[in-house]
DSSP file (Angstrom, degrees, kcal/mol; ACC not computed):
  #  RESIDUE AA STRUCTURE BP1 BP2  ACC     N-H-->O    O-->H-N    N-H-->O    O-->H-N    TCO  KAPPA ALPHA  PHI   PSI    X-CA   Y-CA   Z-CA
    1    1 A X              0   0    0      0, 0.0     2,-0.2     0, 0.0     0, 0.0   0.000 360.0 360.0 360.0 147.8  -30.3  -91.8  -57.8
    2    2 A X        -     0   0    0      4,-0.0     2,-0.8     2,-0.0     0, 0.0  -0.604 360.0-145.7 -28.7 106.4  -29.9  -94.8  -59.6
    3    3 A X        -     0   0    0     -2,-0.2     0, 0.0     1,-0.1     0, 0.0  -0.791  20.9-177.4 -91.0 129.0  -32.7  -96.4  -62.2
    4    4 A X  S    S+     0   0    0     -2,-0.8    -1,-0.1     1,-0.1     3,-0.1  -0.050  71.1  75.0-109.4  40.3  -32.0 -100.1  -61.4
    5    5 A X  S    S+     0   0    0      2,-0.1    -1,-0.1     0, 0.0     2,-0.1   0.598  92.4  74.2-102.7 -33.1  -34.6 -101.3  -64.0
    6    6 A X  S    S-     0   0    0      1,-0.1     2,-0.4     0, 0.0    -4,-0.0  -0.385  97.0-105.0 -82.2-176.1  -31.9 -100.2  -66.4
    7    7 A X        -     0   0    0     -2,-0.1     2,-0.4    -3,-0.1     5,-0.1  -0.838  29.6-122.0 -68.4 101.4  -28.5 -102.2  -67.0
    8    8 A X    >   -     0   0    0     -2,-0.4     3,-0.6     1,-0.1     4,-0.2  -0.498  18.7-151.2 -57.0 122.9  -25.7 -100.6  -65.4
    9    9 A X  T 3  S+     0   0    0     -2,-0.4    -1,-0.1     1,-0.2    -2,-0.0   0.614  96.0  53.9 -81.9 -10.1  -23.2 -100.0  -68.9
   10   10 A X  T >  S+     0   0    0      1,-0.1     3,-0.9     2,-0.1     6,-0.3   0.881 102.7  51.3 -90.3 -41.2  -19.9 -100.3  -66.3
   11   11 A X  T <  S+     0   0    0     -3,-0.6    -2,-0.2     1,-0.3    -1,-0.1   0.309 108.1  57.4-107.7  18.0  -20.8 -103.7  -64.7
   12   12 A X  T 3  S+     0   0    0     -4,-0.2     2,-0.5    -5,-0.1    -1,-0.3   0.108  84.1  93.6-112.1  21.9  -21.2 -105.1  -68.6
   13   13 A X  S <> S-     0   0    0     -3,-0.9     4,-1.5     1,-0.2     3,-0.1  -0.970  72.9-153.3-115.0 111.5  -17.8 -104.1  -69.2
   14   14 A X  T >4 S+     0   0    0     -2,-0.5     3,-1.1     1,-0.2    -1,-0.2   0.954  98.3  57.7 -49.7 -50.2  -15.7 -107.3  -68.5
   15   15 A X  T 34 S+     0   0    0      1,-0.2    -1,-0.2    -3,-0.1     3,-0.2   0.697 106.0  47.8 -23.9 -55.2  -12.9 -104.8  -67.6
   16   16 A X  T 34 S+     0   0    0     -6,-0.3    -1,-0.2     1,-0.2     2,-0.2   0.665 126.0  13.7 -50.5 -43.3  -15.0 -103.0  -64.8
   17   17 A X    <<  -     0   0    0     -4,-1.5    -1,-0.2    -3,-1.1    -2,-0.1  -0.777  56.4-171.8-148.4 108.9  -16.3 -106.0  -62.9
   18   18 A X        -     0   0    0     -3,-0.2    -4,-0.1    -2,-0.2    -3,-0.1   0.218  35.8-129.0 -97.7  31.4  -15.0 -109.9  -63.3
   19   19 A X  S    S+     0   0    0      1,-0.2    -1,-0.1    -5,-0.1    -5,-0.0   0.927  79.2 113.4  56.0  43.0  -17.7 -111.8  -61.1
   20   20 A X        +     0   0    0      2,-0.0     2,-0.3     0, 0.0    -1,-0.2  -0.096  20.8 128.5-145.2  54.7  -14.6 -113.3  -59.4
   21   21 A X        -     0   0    0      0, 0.0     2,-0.3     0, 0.0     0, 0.0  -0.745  37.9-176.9 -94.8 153.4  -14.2 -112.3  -55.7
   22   22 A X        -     0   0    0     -2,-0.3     2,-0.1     0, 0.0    -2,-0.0  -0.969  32.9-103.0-157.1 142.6  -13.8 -115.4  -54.1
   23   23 A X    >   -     0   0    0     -2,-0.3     3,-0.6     1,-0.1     0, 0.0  -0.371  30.2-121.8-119.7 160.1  -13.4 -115.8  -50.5
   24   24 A X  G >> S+     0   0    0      1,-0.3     3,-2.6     2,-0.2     4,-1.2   0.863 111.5  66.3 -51.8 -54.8   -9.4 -116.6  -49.2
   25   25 A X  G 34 S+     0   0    0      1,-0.4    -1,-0.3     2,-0.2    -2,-0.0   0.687  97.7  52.1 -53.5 -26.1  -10.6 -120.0  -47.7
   26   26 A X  G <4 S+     0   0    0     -3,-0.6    -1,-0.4     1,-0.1    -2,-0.2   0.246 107.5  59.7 -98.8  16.3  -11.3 -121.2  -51.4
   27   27 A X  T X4 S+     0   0    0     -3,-2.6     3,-2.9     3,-0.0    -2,-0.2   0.809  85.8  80.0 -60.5-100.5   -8.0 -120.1  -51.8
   28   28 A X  T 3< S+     0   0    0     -4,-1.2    16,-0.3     1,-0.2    18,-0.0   0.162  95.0  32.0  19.6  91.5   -6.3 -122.3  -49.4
   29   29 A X  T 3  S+     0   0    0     14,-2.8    -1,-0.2     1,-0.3    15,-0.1   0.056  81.0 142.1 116.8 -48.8   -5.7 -125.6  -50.7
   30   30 A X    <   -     0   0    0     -3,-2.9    13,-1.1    12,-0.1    -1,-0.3  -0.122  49.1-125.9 -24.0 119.0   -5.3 -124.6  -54.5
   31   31 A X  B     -A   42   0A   0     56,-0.4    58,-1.0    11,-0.2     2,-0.3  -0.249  18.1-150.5 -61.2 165.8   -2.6 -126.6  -56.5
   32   32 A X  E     +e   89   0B   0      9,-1.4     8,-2.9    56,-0.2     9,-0.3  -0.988  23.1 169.8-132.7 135.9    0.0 -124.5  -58.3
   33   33 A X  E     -e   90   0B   0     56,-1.4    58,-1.5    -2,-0.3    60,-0.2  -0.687  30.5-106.1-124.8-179.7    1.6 -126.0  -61.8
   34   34 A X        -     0   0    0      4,-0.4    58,-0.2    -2,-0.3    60,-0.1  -0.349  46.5 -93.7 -82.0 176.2    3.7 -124.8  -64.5
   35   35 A X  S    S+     0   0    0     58,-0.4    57,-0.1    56,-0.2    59,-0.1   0.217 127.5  63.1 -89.2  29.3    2.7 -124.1  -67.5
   36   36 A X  S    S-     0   0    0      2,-0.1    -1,-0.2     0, 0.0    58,-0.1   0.847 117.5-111.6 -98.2 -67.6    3.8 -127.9  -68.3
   37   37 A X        +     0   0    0     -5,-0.0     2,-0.2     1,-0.0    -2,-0.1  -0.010  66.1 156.4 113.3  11.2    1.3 -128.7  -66.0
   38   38 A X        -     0   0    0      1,-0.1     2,-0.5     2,-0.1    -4,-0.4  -0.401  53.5-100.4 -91.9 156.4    3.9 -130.0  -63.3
   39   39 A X        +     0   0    0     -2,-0.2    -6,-0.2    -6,-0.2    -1,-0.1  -0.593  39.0 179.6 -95.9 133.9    2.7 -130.0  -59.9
   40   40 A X        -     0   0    0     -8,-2.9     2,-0.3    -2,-0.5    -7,-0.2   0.014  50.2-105.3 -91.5  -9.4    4.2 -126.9  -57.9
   41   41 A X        -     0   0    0     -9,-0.3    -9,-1.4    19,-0.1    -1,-0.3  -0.579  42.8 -64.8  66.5-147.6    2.5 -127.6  -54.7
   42   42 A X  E     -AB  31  61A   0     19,-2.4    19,-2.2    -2,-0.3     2,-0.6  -0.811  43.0-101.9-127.8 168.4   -0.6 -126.1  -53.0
   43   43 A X  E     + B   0  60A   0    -13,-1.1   -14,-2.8    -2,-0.3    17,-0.2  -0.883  35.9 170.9 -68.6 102.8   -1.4 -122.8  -51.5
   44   44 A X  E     +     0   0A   0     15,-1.5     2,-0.3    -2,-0.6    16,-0.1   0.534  65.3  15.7 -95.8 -16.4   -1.2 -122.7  -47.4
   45   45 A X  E     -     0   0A   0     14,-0.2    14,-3.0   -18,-0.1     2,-0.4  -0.951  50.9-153.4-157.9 139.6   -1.5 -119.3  -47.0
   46   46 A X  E     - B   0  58A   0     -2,-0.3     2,-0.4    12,-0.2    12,-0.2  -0.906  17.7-159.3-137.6 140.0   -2.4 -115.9  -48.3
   47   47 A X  E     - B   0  57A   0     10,-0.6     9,-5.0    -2,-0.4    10,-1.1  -0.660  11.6-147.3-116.7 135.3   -0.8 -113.0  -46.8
   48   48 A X  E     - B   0  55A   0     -2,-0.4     2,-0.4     7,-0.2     7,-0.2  -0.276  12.2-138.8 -91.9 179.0   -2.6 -109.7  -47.3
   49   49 A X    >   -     0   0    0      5,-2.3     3,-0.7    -2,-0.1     5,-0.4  -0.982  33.6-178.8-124.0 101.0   -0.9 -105.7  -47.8
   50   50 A X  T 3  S+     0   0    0     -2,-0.4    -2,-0.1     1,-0.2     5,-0.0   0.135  71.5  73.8-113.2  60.6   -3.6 -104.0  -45.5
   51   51 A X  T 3  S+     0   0    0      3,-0.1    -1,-0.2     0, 0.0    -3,-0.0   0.281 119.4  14.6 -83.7 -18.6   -2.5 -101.1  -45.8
   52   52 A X  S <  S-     0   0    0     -3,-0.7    -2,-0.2     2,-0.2    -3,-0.0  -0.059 102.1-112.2-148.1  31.1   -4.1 -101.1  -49.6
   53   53 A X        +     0   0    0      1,-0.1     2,-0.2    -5,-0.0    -3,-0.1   0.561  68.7 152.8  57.4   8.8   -6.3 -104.3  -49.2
   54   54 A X        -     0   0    0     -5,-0.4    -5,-2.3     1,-0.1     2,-0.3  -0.501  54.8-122.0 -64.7 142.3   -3.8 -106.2  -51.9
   55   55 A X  E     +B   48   0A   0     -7,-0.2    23,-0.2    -2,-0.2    -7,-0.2  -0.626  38.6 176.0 -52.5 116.0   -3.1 -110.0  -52.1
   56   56 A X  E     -     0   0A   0     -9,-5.0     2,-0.3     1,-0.4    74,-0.2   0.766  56.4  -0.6-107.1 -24.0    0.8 -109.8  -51.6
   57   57 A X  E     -B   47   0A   0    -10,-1.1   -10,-0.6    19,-0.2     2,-0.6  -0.992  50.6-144.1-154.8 164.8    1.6 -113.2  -51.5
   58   58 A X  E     -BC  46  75A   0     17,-1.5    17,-3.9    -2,-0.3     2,-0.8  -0.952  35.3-127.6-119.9 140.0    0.3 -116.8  -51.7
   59   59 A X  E     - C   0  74A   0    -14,-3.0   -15,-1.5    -2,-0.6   -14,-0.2  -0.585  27.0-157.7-105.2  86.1    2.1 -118.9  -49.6
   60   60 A X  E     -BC  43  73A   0     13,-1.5    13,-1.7    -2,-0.8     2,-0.5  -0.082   1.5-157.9 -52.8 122.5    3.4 -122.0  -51.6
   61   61 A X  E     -BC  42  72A   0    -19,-2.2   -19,-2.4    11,-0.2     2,-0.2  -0.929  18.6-177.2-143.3 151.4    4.2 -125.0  -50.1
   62   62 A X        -     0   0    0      9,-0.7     2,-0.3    -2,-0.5     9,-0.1  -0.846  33.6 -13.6-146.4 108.4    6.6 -127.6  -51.7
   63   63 A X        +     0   0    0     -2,-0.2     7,-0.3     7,-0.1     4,-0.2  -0.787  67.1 116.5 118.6-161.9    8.3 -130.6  -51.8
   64   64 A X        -     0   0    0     -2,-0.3     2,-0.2     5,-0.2     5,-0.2  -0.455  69.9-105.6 106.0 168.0    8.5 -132.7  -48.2
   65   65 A X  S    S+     0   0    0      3,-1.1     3,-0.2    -2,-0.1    -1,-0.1  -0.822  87.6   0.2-158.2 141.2    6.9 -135.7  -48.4
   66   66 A X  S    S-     0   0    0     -2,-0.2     3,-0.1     1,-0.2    -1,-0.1   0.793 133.4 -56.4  35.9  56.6    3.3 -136.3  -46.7
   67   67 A X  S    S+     0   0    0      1,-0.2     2,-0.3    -4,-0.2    -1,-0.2   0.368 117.7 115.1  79.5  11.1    3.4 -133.3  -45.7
   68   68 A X  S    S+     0   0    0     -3,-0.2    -3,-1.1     1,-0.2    -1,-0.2  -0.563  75.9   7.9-112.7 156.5    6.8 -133.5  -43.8
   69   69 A X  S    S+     0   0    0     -2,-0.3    -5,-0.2    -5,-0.2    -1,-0.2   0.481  90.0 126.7  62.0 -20.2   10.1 -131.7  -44.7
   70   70 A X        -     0   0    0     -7,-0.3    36,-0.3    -2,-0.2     2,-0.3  -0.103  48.7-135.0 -66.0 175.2    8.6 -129.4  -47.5
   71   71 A X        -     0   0    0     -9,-0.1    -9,-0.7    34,-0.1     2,-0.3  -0.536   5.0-126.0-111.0 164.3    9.1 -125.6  -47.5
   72   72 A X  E     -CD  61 104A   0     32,-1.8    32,-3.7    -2,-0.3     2,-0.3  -0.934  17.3-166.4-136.0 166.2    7.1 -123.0  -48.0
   73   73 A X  E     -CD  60 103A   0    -13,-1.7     2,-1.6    -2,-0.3   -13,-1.5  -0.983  22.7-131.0-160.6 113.4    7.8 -120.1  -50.6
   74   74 A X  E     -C   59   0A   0     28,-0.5     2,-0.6    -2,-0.3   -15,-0.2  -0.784  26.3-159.8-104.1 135.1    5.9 -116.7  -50.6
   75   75 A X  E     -C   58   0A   0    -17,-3.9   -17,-1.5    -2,-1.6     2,-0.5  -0.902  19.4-112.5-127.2 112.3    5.0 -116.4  -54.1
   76   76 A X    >   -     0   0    0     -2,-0.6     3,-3.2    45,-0.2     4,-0.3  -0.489  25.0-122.6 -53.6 122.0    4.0 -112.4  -55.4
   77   77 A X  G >  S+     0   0    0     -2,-0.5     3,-3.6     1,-0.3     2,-1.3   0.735 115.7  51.9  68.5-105.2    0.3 -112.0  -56.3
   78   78 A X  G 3  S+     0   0    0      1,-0.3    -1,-0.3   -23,-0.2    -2,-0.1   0.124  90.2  73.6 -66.5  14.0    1.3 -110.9  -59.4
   79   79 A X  G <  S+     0   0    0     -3,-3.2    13,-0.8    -2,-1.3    -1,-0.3   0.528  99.4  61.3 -88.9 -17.4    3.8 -114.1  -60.2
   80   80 A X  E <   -F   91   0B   0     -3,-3.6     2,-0.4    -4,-0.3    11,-0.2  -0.772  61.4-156.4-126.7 159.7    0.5 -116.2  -60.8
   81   81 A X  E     -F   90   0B   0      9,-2.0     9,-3.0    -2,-0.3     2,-0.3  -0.964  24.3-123.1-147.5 152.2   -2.5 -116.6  -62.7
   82   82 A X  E     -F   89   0B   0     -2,-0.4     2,-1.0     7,-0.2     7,-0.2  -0.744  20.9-148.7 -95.8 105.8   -5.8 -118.3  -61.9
   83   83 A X  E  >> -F   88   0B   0      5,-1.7     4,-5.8    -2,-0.3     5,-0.9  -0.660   7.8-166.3 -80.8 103.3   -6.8 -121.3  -64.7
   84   84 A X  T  45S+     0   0    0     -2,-1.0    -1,-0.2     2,-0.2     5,-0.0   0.820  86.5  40.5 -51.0 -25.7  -10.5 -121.2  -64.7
   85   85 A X  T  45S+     0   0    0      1,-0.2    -1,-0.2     2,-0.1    -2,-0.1   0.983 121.5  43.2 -69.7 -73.8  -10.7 -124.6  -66.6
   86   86 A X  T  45S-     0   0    0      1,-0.1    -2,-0.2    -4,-0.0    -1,-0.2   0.702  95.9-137.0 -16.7 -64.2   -7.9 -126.2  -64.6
   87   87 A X  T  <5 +     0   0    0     -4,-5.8   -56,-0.4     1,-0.3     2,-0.2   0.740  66.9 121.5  83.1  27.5   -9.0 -124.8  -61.0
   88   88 A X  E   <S- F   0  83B   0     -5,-0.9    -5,-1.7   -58,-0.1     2,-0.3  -0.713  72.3-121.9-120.2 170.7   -5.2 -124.1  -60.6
   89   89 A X  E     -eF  32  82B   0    -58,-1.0   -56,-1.4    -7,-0.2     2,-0.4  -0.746  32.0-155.3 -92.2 151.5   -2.8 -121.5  -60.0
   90   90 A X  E     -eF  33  81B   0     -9,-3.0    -9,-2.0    -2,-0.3     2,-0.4  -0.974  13.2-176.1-122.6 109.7   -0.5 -121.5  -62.8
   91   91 A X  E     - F   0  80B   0    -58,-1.5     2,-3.8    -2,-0.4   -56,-0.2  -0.979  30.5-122.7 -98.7 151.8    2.8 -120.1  -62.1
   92   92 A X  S    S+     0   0    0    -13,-0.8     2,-0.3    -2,-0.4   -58,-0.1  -0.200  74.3  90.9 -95.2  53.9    5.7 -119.5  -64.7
   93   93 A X  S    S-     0   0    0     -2,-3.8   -58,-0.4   -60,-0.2     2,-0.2  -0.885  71.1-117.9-132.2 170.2    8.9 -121.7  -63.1
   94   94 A X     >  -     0   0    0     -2,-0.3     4,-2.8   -60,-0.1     5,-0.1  -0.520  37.0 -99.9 -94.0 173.4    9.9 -125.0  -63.5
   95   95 A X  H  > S+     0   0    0     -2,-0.2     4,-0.6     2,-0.2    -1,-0.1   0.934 128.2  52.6 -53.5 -58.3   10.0 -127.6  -60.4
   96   96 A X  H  4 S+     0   0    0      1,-0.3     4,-0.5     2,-0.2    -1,-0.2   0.715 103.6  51.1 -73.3  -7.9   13.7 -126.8  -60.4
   97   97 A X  H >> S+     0   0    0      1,-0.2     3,-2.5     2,-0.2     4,-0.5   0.916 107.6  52.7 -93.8 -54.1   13.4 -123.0  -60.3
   98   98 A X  H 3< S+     0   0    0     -4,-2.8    -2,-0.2     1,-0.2    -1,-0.2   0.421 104.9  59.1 -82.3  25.3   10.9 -123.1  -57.1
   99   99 A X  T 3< S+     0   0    0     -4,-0.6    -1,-0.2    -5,-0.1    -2,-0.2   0.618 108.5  44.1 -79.2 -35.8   13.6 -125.3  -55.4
  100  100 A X  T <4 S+     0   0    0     -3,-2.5    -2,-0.2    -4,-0.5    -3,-0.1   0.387  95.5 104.7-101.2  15.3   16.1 -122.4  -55.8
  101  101 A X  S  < S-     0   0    0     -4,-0.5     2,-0.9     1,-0.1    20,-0.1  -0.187  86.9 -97.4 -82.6-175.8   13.7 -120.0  -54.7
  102  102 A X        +     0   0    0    -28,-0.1   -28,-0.5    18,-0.1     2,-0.2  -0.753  58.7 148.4 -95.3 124.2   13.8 -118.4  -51.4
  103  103 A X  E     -D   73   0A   0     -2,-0.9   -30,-0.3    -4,-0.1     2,-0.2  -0.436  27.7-141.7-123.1 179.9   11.3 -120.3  -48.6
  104  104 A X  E     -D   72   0A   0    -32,-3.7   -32,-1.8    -2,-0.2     5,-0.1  -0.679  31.1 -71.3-147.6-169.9   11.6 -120.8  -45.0
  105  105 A X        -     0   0    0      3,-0.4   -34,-0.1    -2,-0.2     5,-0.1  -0.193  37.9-116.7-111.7 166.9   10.9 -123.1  -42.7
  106  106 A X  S    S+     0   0    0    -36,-0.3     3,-0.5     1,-0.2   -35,-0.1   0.914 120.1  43.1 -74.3 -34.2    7.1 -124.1  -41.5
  107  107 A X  S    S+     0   0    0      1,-0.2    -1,-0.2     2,-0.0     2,-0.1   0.606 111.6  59.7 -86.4  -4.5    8.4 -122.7  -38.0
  108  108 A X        -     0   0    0      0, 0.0    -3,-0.4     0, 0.0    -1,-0.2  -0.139  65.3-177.7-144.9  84.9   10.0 -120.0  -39.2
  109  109 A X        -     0   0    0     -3,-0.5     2,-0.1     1,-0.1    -3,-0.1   0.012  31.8-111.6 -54.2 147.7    8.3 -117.3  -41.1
  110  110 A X        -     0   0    0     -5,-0.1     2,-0.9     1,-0.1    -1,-0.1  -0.285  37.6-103.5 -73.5 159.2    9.9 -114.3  -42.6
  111  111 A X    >   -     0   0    0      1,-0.1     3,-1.0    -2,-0.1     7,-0.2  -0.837  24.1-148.9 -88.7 107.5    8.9 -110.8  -41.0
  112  112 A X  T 3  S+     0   0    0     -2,-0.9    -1,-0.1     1,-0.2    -2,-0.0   0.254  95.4  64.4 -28.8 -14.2    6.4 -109.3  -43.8
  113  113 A X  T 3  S+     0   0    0      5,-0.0    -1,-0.2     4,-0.0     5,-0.1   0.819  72.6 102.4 -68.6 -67.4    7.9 -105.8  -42.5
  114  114 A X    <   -     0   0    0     -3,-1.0    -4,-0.0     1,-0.1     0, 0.0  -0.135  56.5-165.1 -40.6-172.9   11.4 -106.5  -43.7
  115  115 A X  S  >>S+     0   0    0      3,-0.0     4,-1.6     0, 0.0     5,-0.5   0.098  84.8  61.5 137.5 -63.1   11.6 -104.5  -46.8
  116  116 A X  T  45S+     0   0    0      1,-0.2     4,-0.5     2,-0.2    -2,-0.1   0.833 105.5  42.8 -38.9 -50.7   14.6 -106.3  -47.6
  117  117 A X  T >>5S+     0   0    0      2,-0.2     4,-1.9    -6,-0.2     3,-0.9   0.983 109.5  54.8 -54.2 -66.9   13.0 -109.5  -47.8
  118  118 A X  H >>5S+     0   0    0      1,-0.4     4,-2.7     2,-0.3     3,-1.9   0.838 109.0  44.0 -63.3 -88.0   10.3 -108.5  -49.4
  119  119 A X  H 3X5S+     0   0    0     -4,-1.6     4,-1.5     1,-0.3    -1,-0.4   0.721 117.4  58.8 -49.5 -29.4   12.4 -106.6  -52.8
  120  120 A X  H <><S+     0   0    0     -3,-0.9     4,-2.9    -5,-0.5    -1,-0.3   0.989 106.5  38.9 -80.0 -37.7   14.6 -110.1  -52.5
  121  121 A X  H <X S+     0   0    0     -3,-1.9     4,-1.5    -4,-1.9     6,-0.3   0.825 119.3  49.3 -84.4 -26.4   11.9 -112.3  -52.9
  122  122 A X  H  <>S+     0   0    0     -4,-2.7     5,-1.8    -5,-0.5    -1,-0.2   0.874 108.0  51.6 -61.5 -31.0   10.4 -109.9  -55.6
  123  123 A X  H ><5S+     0   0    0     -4,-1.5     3,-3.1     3,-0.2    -2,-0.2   0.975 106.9  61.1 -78.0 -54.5   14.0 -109.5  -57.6
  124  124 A X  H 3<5S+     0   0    0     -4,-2.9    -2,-0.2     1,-0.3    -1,-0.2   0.693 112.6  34.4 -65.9  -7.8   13.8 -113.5  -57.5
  125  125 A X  T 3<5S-     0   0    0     -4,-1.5    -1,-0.3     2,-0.2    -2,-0.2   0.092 114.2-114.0-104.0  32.9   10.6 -113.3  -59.4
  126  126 A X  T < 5S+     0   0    0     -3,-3.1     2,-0.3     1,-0.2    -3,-0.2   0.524  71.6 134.4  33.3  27.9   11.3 -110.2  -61.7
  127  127 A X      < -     0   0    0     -5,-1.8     2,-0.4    -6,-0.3    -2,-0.2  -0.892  64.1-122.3-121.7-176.7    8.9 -108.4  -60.2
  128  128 A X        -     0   0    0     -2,-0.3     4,-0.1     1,-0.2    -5,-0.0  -0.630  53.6 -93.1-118.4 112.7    8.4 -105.1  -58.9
  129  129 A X    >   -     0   0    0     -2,-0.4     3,-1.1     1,-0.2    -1,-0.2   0.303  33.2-113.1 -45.9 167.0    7.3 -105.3  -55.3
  130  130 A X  T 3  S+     0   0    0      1,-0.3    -1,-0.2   -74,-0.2   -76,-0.1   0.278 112.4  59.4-100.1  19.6    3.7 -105.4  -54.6
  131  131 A X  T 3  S+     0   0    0    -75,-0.0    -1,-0.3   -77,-0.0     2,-0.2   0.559  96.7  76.9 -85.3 -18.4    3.4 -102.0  -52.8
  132  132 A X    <         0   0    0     -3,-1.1    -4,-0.0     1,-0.1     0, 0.0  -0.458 360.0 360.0 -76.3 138.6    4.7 -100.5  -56.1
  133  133 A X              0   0    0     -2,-0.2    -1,-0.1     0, 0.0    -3,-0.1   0.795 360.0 360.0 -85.6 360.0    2.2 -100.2  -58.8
């Protein structure tokens, strides 16, 4: 059993626990920039792996204007990082690079199944799909 008068030595190791679970819905909404700071669009969606309880994508949408005509872009996990100061997603493209990336349409989502898909839109962000560790 567990003295919990003392300090657990694990959950004062930033490494172990980073006080940052945060609920999807505070997701939702998020801007995404470059690291210029140029605006990327927002987060509409985030699509889970639950077969291992992973974030697999954020679902970017971008360009359009008032909300009309843009795209949306499933953008890996692991393509982005969170700026605490900022309140952004930071991902590592220019404006012109998530133009050439591969999106769909608002009415027509990719099948999360495909495999194919999945390893295409990963090759376009040099990384290693997000069922691989």
């Amino acid at each position: 059993m567990n003295d919990l008068s003392q300090p657990n030595p694990a959950i004062a190791d930033p490494a172990a626990f980073s006080g940052l679970a945060i609920k999807t819905s505070n997701i939702i909404g998020t801007n995404v920039v470059s690291p210029k700071n140029e605006d990327l669009g927002k987060v509409e969606e985030v699509v889970i792996d639950v077969f291992n309880g992973r974030i697999a994508y954020l679902i970017l949408s971008f360009g359009g204007f008032l909300g009309m005509g843009g795209k949306l872009y499933a953008v890996p996990w692991k393509a982005l990082h969170y700026d605490n100061e900022l309140g952004v997603y930071v991902l590592n493209l220019a404006k012109e690079q998530i133009e050439r990336a591969p999106g769909f349409e608002k009415e027509t989502w990719p099948e999360f199944t495909d495999e194919r898909w999945n390893r295409n839109v990963h090759s376009y962000y040099e990384l290693p799909p997000f069922w691989m560790p």
